[in-house]
Structure formats: C-alpha cells, structure tokens
C-alpha positions in Angstrom: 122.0 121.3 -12.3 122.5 118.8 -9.1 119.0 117.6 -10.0 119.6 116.9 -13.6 123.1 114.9 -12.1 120.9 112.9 -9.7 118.1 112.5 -12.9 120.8 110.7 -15.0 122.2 108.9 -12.3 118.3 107.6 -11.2 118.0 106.6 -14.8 121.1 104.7 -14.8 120.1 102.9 -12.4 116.9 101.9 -13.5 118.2 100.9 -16.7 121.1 99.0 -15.0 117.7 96.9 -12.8 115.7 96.3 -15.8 119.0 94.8 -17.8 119.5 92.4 -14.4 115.8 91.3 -14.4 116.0 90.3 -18.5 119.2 88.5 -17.4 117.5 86.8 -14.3 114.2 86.0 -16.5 116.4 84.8 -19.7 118.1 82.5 -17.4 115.6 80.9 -14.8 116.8 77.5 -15.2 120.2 78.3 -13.3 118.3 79.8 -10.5 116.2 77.0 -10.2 118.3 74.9 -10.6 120.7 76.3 -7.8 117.5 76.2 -5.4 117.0 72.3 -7.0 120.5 71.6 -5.6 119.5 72.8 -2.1 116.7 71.3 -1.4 117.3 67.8 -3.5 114.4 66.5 -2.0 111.5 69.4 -3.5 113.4 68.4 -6.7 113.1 64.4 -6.1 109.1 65.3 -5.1 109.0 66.3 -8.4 107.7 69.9 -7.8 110.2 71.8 -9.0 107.7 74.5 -10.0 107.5 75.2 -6.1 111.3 76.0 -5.9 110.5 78.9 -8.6 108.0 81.1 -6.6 110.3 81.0 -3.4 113.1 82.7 -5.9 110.3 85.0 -7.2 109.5 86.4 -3.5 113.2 86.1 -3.1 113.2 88.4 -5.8 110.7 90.7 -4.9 112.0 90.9 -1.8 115.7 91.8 -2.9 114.0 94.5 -5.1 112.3 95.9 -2.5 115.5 96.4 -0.7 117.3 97.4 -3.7 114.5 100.3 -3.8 114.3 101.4 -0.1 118.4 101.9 -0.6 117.8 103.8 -3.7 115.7 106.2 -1.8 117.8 106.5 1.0 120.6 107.3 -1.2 118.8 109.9 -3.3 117.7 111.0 0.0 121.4 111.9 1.4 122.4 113.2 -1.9 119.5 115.6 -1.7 120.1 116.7 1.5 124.2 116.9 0.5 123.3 119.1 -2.0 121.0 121.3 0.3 123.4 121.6 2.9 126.0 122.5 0.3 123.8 125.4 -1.0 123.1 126.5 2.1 126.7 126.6 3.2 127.6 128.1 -0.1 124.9 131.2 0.2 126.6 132.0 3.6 130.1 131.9 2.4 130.4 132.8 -1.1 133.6 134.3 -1.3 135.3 131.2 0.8 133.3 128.8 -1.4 135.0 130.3 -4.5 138.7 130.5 -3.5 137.9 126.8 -2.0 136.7 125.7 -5.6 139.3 127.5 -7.0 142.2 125.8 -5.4 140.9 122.6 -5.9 140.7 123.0 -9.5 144.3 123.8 -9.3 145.1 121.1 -7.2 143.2 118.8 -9.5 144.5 120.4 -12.6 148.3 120.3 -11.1 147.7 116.6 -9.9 146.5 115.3 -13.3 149.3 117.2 -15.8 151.5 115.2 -13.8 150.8 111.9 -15.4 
C-alpha cells in the first residue's frame, strides 16, 4: 500500500512538471524578456535569440535539480517506510495500541470543531 501512496504521489508530481514546462514554453517571451532586461546590451546587439538558450540550460539545469530532489525524497520516504515496517514487525502489539490512540486522539481532536 505505501508503494501505491508514493506511485500517486510520483505521478502528481510529474504531472504538476509537465503543466510548468507548457506554462514556461506557452510563455517564452516573458522569460526572455526578463533575461532582455538584464543584459540590455545582448538585447541592443540585437541577438536576442542568444538570451533564449542561456534560459534553456537554465532550465535544464533547474530540472535536473528538481529530479535529483525527487529522488532523494522518494529515497527517505522508502527508507521511512522500511524502518517503520521493520519497527512494526518487532513490536506489534505496541504498534497497535500506538495507532489506536492516535486514531482516538485524532478522532477526539476533529469532533471538536
């Protein structure tokens, strides 16, 4: 089940990229512009095409961050989820009186609104 949790949430994700990259490529003339405002005097050379690569490896770059965290993130969630099962195969009657009050405490904390 944790897997199919992390599966939706990856998915999510990926969606939630691919809907900034349509935004970023429906809009490229405020990017470039932006960099055109930076360096006025690319824009005054009158190669404004140049300012739109740097963005593009800007961009590539900032994905490839984006992707390293992604994996670093699934990567502690995994190992979360190990160590919880681990823990939870050990103690099994603590982990059930533990869930058990916090379902009350939940329960008890949310009919009060």
């Amino acid at each position: 089940m944790p897997d199919l949790v992390l599966s939706r949430e990856l998915k999510l994700l990926q969606d939630e990229l691919a809907a900034q990259r349509q935004h970023l490529a429906a809009s490229p003339d405020k990017v470039t512009g932006a960099a055109a405002q930076a360096a006025p005097s690319t824009r005054a050379a009158g190669s404004s095409e140049t300012a739109s690569p740097a963005v593009g490896l800007g961009e590539s770059a900032d994905e490839k961050e984006l992707r390293d965290q992604f994996r670093d993130l699934i990567k502690e969630i995994t190992g979360f989820v190990e160590d919880a099962e681990k823990k939870i195969s050990v103690h099994p009657a603590m982990s059930v009186v533990a869930a058990m009050l916090l379902g009350i405490l939940i329960g008890s904390l949310l009919a009060r609104r």
